[in-house]
LUMVOPA-225030 format. One record per residue: residue in three letters; x negated, y, z negated of N, C-alpha, C in turn. Coordinates in steps of 0.05 Angstrom, whole numbers, plus 32768, in hexadecimal, padded with zeros to 4 digits. Layout:
BEGIN
AlaXYZXYZXYZ...
//
This chain:
BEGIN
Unk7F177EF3800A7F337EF080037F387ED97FEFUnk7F287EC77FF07F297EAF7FDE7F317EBE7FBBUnk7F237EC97FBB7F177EDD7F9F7F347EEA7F90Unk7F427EEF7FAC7F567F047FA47F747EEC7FA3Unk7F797ED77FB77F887EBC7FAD7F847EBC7F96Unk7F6F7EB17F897F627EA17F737F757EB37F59Unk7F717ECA7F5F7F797EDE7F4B7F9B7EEC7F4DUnk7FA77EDB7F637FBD7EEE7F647FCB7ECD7F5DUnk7FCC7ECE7F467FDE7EB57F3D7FF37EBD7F34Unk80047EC97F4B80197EE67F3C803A7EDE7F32Unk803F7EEF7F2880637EF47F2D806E7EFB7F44Unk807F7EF77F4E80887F017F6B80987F1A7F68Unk808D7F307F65809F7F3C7F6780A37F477F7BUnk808E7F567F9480867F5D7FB280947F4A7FC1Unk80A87F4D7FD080B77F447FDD80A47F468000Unk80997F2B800680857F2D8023808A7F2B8034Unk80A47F2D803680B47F3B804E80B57F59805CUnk80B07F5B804B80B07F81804F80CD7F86804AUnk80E77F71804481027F768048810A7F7A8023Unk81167F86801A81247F84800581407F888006Unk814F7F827FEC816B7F887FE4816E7FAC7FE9Unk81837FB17FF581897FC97FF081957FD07FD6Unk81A77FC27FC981AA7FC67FB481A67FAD7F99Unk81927FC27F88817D7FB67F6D819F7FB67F5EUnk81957F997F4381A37FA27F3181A17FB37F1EUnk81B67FC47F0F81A47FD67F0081987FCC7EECUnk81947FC17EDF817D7FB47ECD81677FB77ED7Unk81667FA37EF681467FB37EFB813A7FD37EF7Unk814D7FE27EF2813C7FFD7EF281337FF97ED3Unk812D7FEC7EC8811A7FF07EA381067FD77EABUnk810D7FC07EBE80F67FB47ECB80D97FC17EDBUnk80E97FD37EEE80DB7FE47EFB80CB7FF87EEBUnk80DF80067ED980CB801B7EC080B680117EBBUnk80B87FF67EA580A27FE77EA0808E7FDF7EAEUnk80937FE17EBF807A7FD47ED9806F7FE67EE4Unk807F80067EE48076801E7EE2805C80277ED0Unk806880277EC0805E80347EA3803D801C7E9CUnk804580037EA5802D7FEE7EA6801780037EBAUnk802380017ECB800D80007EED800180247EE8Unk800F802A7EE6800080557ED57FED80467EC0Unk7FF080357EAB7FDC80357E947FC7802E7E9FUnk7FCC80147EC07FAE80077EBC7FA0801F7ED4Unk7FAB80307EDC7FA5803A7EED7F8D80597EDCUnk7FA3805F7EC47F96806F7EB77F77806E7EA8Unk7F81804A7EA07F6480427E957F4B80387EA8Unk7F5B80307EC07F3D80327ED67F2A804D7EDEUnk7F37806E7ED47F30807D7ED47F1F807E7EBDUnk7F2080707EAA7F1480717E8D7EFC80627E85Unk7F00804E7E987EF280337E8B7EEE801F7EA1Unk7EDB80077EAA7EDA7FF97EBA7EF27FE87EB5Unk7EFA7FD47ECF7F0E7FC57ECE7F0C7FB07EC8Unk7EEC7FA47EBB7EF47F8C7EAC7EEF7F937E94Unk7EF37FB17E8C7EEC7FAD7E6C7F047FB87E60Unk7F197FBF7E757F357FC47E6C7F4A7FA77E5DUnk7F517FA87E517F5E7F917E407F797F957E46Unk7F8A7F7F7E3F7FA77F777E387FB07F947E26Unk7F9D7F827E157FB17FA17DFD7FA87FBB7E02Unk7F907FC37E137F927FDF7E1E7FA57FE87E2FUnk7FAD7FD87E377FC77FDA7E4C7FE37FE47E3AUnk7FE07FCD7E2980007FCA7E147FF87FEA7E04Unk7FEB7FF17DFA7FE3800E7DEF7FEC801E7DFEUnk7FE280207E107FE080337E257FFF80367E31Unk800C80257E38802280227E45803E80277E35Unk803480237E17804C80167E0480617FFE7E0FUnk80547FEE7E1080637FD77E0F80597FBD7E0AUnk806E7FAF7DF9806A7F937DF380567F817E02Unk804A7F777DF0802E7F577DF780497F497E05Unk80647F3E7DFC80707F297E04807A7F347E21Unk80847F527E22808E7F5F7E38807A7F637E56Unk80627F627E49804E7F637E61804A7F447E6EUnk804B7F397E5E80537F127E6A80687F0C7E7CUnk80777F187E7380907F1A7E7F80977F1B7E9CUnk807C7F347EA080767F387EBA80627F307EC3Unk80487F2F7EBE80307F2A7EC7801E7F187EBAUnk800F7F0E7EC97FF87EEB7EB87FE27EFB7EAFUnk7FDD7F187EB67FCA7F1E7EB07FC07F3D7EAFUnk7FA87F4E7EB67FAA7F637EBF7FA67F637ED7Unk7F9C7F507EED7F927F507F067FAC7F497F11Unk7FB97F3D7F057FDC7F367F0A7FEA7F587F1AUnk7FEA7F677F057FEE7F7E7EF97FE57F8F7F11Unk7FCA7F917F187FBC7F9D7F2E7FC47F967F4AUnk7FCA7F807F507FD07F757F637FE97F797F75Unk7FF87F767F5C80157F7A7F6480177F907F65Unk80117FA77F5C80147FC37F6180127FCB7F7DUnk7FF27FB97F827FE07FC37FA07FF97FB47FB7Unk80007FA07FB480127F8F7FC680297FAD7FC9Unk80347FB07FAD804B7FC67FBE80497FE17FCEUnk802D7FEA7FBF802780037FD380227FFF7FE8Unk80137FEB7FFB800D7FD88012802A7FD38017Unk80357FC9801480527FC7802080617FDD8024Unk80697FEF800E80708009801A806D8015802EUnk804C8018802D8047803280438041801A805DUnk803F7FFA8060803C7FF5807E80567FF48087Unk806C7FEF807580877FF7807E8091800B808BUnk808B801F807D80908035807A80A180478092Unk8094804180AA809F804D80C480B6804080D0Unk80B7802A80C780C3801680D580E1801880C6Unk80E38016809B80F98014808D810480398090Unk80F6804E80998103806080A38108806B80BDUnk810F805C80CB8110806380E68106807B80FDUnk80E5807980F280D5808E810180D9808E8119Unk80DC809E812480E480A3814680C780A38156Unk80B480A1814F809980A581558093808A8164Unk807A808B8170807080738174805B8064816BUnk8055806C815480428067813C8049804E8136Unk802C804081308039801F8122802D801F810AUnk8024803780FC8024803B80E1801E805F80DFUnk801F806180BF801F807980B17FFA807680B6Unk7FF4808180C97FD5808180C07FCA809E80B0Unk7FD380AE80BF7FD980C580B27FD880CE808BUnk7FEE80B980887FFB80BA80707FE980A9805EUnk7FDC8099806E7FCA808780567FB9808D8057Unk7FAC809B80667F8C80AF80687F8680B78052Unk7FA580D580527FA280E380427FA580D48028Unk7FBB80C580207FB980C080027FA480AD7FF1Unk7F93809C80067F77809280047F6880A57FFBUnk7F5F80BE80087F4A80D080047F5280E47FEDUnk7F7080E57FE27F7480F57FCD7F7080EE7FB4Unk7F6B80C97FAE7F5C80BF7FA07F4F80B57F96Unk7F3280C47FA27F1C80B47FA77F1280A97F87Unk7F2180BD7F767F0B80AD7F537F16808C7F56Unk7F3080987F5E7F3E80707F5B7F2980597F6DUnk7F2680687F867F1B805A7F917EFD805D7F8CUnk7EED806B7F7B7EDD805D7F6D7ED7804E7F57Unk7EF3804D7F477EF680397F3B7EFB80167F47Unk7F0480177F5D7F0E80007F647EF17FF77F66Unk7ED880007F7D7EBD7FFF7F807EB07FF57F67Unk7EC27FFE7F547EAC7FF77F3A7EB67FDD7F35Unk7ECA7FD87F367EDA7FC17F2B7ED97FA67F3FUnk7EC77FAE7F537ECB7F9B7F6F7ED97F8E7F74Unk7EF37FA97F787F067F9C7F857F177FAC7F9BUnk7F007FB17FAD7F027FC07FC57F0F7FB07FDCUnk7EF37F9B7FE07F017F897FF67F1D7F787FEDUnk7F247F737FE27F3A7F697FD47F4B7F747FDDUnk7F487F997FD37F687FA67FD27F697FA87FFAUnk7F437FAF80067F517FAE80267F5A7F948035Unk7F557F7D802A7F5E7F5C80377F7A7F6A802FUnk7F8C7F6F80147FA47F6F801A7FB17F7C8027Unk7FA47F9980227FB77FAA80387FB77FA78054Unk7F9D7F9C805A7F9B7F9A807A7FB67F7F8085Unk7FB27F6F806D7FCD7F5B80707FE97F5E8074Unk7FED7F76806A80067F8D806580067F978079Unk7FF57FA880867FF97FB880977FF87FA280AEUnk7FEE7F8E80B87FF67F7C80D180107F7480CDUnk801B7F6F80B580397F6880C080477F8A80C0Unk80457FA080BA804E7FAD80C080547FBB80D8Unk80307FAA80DD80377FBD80FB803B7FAA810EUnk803A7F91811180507F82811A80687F87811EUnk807A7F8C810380937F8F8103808F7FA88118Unk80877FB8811680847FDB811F80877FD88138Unk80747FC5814F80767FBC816A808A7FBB8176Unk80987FA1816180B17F98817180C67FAB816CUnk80BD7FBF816880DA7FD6816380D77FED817DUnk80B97FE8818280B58000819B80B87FFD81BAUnk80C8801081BB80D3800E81D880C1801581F4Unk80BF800A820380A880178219809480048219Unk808B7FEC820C807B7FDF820B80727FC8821CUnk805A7FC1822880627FA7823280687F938223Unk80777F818238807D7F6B822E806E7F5B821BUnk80707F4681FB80567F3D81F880687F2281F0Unk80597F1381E880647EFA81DA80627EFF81B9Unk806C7EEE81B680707EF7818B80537EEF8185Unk80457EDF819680297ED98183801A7EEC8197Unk80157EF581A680077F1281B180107F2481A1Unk80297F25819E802C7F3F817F801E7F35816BUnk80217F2B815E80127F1C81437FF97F258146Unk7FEF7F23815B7FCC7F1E81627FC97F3A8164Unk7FD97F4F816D7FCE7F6981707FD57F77815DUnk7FE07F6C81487FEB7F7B812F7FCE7F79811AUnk7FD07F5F811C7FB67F58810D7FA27F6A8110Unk7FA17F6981387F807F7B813A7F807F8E8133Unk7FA07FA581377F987FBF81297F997FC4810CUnk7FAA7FB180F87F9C7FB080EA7F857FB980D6Unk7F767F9F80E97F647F9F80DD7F497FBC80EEUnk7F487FC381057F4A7FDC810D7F4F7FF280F9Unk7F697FF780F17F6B800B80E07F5A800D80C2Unk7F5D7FF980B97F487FF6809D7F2B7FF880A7Unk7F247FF580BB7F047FF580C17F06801880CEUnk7F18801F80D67F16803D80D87F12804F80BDUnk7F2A804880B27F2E804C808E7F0B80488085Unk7F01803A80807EE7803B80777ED38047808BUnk7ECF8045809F7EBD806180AC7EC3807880A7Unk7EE0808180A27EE9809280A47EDF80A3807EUnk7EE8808E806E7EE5808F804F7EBF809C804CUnk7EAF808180537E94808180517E8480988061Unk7E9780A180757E8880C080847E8D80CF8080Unk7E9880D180607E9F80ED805B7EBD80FC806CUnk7ED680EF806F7EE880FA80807EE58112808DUnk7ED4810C80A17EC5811F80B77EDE812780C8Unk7EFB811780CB7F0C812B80DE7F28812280C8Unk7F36813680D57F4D813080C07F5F812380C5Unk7F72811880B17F8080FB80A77F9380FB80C7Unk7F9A811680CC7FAD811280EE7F9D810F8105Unk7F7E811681037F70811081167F7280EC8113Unk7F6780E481047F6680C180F97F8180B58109Unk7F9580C481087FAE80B6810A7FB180B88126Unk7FAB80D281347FAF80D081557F9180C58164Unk7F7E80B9815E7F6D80AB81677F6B80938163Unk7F81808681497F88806C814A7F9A80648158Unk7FAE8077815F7FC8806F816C7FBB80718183Unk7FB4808881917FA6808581AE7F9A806D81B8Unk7F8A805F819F7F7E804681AA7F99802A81A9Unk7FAD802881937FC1801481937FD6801B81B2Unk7FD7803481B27FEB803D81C97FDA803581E8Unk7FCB803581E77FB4803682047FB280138207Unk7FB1800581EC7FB27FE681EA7FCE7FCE81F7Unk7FE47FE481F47FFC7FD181F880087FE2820DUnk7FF77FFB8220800D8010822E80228015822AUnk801E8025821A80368037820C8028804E8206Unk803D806C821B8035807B821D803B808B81F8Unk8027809E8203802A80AF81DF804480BC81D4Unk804180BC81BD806080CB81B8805E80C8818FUnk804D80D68192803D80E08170805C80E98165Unk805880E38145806880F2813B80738110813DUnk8089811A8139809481338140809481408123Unk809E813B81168093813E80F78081813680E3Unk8082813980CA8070812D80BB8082811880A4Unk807480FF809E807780EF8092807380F28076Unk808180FA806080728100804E807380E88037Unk805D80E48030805C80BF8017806180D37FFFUnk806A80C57FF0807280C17FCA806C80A87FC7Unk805E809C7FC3805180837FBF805380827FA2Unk804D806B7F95804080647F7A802580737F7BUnk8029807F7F6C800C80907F6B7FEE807F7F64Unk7FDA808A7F717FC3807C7F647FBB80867F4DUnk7FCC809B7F417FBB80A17F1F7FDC80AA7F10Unk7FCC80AF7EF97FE880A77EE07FF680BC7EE4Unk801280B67EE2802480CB7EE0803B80C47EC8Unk804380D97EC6805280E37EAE806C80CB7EAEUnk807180C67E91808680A57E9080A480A87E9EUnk80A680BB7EA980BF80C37EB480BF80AB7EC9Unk80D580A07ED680D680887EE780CF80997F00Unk80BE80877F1B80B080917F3080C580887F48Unk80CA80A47F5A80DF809B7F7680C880817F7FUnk80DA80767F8C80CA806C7F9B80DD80567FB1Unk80D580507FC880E8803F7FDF80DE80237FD6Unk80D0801A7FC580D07FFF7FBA80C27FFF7F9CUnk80CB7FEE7F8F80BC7FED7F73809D7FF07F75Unk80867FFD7F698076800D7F6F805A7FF37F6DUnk804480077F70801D7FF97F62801B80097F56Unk800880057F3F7FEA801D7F417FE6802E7F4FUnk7FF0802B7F637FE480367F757FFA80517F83Unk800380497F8E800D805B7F9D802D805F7F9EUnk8075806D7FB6809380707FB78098807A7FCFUnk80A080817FD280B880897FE480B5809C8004Unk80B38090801980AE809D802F80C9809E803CUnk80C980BD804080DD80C3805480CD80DB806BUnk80DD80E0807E80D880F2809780E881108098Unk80D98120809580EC8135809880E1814780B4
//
């Protein structure tokens, strides 16, 4: 994690709360474009090219936009990367919680299975770029306060203290990303809902709380992990590289 501090000498724009404004001003929506239209170029050119031989101005090419306008937002390209990965990590550990899933899920495991495994070139780009452990220190960071928050919303639970929550948020966690990579590295031997009801089984069996799986499906619009067309991207928070918008139908 030192590695990934060192390098995130950022802009704030990830709000680490998991809380935002309900309502943006509109100006931010040509803020958001831009940061759009940035995070698709570098995403396009990690498909192209390793990530330290991608440049500033491959970016500004790629993106169409201003050397001064990319400052504006970011110190750098790892700036750039970072902040993207922070919002998709926030999105989806939110996710259950800012739409009021009726389930007793303390994350989309499901939902991040699948959109992990749908892009695996990205994620052999990141491998190339070594910056694997990086992107899982943050998300696993993301997902403990999400599923923190997630706890204290579920009914039926025992009693715990706020730092016994903390502590068990953490462990699953970090649990779930160590599933995520057995799961990645063995070839996804069962599928993304099998992953999700054998993780919950084990979080549900941990705090007794009887089962009660989702009744529907969760479906993510995330910031996508590969380039998409300059049209502005839905999404339930300003986006990454990476991965918009979860709702429940």
């Amino acid at each position: 994690m030192d590695s990934l501090k060192k390098q995130r000498n950022r802009t704030k724009r990830a709000v680490m709360s998991g809380k935002r404004s309900a309502a943006r001003p509109a100006t931010d929506r040509r803020v958001v474009r831009t940061r759009d239209v940035l995070g698709d170029a570098l995403v396009a050119l990690m498909h192209e090219k390793p990530f330290e031989a991608i440049t500033v101005q491959d970016l500004l090419d790629r993106a169409g936009v201003s050397r001064s306008t990319f400052y504006t937002h970011y110190k750098d390209k790892n700036d750039l990367f970072f902040s993207d990965a922070e919002e998709f990590f926030e999105a989806m550990a939110t996710a259950l919680s800012r739409h009021g899933d009726k389930s007793n899920r303390v994350a989309p495991v499901r939902e991040f299975f699948e959109h992990v495994a749908e892009f695996h070139k990205f994620r052999a780009a990141l491998v190339s770029a070594g910056k694997v452990q990086d992107v899982m220190d943050l998300g696993q960071d993301f997902f403990a306060r999400g599923i923190e928050q997630r706890l204290g919303e579920l009914s039926g639970t025992r009693p715990m203290t706020p730092a016994r929550c903390a502590a068990l948020a953490h462990a699953f966690a970090g649990a779930l990303f160590s599933l995520l990579s057995w799961w990645i590295h063995s070839g996804a031997p069962s599928s993304a809902a099998q992953m999700d009801e054998l993780y919950h089984h084990m979080v549900w069996s941990s705090i007794g709380l009887q089962p009660k799986p989702a009744t529907g499906r969760t479906q993510v619009r995330f910031v996508e992990l590969k380039p998409k067309s300059r049209e502005p991207r839905k999404r339930a928070v300003p986006p990454p590289a990476y991965a918009g918008k979860i709702h429940s139908r």
